[in-house]
N, C-alpha and C positions, 0 to 999 in steps of 0.2 A: 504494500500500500504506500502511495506519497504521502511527501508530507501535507502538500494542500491537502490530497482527500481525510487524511490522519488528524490532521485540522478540525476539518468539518464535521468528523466524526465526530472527534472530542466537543465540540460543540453541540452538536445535538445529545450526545449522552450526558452531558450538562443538563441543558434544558430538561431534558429528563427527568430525571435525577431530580432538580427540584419542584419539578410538576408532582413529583412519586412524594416529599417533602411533605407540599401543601396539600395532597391529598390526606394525606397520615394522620396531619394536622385537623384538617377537617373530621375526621373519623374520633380524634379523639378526644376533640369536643364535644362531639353529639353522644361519645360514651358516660362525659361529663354532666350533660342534658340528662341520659338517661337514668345517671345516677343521683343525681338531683329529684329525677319524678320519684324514683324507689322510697327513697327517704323520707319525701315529703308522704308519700301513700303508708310506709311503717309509720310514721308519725299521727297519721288520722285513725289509722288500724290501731293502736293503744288504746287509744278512748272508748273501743267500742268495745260490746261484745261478743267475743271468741266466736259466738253460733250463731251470731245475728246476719240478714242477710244481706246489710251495708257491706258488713267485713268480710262477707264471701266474696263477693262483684270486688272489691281493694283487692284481695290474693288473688284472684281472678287477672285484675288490669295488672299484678305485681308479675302476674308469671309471665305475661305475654308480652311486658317490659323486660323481661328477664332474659326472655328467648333473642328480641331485637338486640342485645348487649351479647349477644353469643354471635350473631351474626357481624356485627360490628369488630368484634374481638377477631372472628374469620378473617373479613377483612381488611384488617390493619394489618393480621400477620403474612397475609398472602401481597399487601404493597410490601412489605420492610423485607420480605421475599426477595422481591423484583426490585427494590432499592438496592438489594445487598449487589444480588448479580450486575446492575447497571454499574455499581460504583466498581465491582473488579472488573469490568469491563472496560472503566475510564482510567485505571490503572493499566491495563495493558495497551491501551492507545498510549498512554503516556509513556508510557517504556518504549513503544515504537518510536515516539515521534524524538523520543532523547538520542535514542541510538540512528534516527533519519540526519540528525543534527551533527551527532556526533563522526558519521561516518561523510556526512558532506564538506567536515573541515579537514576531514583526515582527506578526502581527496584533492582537496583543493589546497595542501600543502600551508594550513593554519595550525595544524593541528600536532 
């Protein structure tokens, strides 16, 4: 590979790389959100009673909050996945484009 294309690679595995970032980010906010509603829902469910059927419909909305935080947890780990592999990807462009440099001044008698 040249070094412009080598370039351009490392450029868009950049861009990447922190598209993959703010995604992560976004995802671990909304686990945030999530756990914020659990809380606030334990926190109504005290008050009540155990067999009442307020407090059923709260364990109810707690679990199906519960399942959304299992899906989310998926997929933050299947981005930091694809974060991992992009970033030793831009590692080896970078080791390319050292050694395109390094071998350009070795031909060119700088070196």
């Amino acid at each position: 590979m040249g070094l412009g294309a080598s370039q351009a690679r490392l450029l868009l595995l950049t861009a990447r790389k922190q598209d993959l970032e703010l995604q992560l980010q976004m995802v671990q906010q909304a686990r945030m959100q999530v756990s914020n509603m659990v809380s606030a829902l334990f926190n109504r469910s005290s008050n009540l009673d155990p067999d009442s059927k307020e407090n059923k419909k709260l364990e109810s909305a707690v679990s199906s909050i519960q399942e959304r935080d299992k899906q989310l947890e998926q997929q933050s780990r299947r981005i930091d996945t694809q974060h991992q592999a992009v970033q030793t990807e831009i590692d080896s462009v970078s080791k390319v484009i050292s050694k395109n440099i390094e071998s350009t001044f070795k031909l060119n008698g700088m070196g």
